[in-house]
N, C-alpha and C positions, 0 to 999 in steps of 0.2 A: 670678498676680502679674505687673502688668507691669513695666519696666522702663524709666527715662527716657536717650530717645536724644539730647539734651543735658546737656554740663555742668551740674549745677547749682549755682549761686551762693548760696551759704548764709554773708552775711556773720559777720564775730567780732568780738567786740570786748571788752576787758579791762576787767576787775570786780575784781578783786584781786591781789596780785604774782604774775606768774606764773601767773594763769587768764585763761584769755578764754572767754568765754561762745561757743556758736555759735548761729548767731539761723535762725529760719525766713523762708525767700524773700520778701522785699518786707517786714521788718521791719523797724524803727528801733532804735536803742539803747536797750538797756531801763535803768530805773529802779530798781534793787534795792534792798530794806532789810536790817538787818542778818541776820534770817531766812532770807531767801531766800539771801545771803552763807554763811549757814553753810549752805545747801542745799548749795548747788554747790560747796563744800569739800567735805563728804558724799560728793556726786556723784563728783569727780575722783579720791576716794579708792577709791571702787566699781569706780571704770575702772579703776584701776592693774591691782587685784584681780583683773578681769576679764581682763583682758591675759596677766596672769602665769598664771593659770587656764590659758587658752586655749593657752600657752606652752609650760607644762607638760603638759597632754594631748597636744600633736602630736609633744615628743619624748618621752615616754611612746610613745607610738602608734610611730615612729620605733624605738626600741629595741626594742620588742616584735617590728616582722619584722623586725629585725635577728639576735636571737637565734631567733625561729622559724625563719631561714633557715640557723643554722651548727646547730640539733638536727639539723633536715632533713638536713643535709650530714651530719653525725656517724651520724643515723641508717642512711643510705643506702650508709655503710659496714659495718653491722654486719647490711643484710639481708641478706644471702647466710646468715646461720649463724641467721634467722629471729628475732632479737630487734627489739621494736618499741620499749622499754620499758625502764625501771626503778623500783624502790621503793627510798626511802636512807630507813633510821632513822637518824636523828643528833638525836634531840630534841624535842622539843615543837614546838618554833618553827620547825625546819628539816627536820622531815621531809618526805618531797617521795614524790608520784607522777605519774611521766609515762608518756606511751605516745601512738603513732599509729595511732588508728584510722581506719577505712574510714568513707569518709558514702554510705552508701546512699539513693538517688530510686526512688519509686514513679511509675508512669504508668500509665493506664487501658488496661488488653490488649484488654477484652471490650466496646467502646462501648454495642453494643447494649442488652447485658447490665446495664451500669452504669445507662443508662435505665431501664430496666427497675425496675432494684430501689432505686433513688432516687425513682421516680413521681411525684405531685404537689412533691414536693420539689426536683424539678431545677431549675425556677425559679429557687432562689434557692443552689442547690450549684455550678451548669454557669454559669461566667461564658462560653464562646464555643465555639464546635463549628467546626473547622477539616474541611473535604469536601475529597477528593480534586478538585479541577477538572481536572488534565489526565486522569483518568480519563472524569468528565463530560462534559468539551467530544469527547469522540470521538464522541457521541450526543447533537446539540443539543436531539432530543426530548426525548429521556427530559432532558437542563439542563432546560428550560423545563417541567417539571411540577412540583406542588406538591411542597413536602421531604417532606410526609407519606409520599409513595409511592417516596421514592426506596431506603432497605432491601428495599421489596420489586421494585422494576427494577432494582438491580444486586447483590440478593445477600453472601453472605459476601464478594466480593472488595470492593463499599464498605465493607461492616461493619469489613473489617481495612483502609482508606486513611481513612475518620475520626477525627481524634483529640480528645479534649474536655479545656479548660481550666475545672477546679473550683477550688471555693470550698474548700478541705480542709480549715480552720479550721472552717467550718460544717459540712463531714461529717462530721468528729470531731466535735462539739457533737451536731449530731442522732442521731449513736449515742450518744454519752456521757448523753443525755437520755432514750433508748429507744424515738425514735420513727423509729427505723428497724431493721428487723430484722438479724438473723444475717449478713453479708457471703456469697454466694455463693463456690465457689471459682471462683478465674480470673478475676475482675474486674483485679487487678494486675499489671503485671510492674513487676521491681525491676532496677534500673541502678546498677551502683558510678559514683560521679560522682567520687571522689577521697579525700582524707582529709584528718583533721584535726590538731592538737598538745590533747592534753589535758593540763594540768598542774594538780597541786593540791596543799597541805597537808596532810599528813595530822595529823588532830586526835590530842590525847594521849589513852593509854585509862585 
């Protein structure tokens, strides 16, 4: 999508108390009948809607880390004695459960390994393979040889300086479908990256 690096001049002009039309560049004043009249009351009425909408979701949105940030705080006094959480019965309508948990990220430990057991599938699983280069350029030989051979001229020390960017959406899928076998062990290692607020209702029983 581009963007215009001038003003543009999109004349108005008034069609009924209080509306004006806005016209496309190099158009004349339009000609309306009483139709189209009630369109564009329709129309302004859509906008307001739209506005207030939009109004509503940013401070919604606003409130929301507002209060995520005084749990956090609340929270963060009560981790020393290991509470993350609560459950409050008070009702149908008001019962509540919260807690913070951990968001755990997986990344590929075993690159070689992952080829391997992805096979003709990597195609379309491996969006990029990131090579150690300052490894490489110590050896502009062995840079300038085809990648086919580059596991076997630098061994497990490039096995463990390559990292690969998948499709994980499509790797779940092609296991979820069964055309990919059993996971090896040691394909993943797993990275706390932070955590989250979970809150929710709890329904009546």
């Amino acid at each position: 999508m581009t963007r215009r690096r001038e003003k543009a001049n999109y004349p108005t002009h008034q069609v009924d108390r209080g509306i004006r039309v806005v016209m496309a560049e190099g158009s004349s004043e339009p000609k309306l009948d009483r139709k189209q009249i009630s369109v564009i009351k329709k129309l302004s009425r859509k906008a307001f809607r739209l506005v207030s909408a939009r109004t509503a979701k940013n401070d919604a949105a606003a409130r929301e880390t507002k209060i995520k940030k005084e749990i956090e705080e609340l929270l963060d006094e009560l981790s020393p004695v290991g509470v993350i959480g609560l459950i409050r019965l008070a009702g149908p309508e008001t019962s509540t459960e919260l807690k913070r948990v951990e968001v755990t990220g997986r990344e590929v430990a075993d690159v070689i390994s992952m080829l391997s057991y992805l096979g003709p599938h990597s195609v379309t699983v491996v969006k990029s393979v990131q090579l150690p280069f300052a490894l490489m350029a110590q050896d502009p030989a062995k840079f300038n040889q085809a990648l086919s051979y580059l596991v076997g001229l630098y061994g497990s020390e490039l096995s463990s300086g390559i990292s690969l960017d998948l499709n994980v959406g499509k790797l779940d899928t092609l296991q979820k479908n069964g055309e990919l076998s059993d996971e090896p062990d040691g394909l993943w290692r797993y990275k706390r990256q932070g955590h989250r607020i979970d809150a929710k209702l709890l329904s009546a029983e």
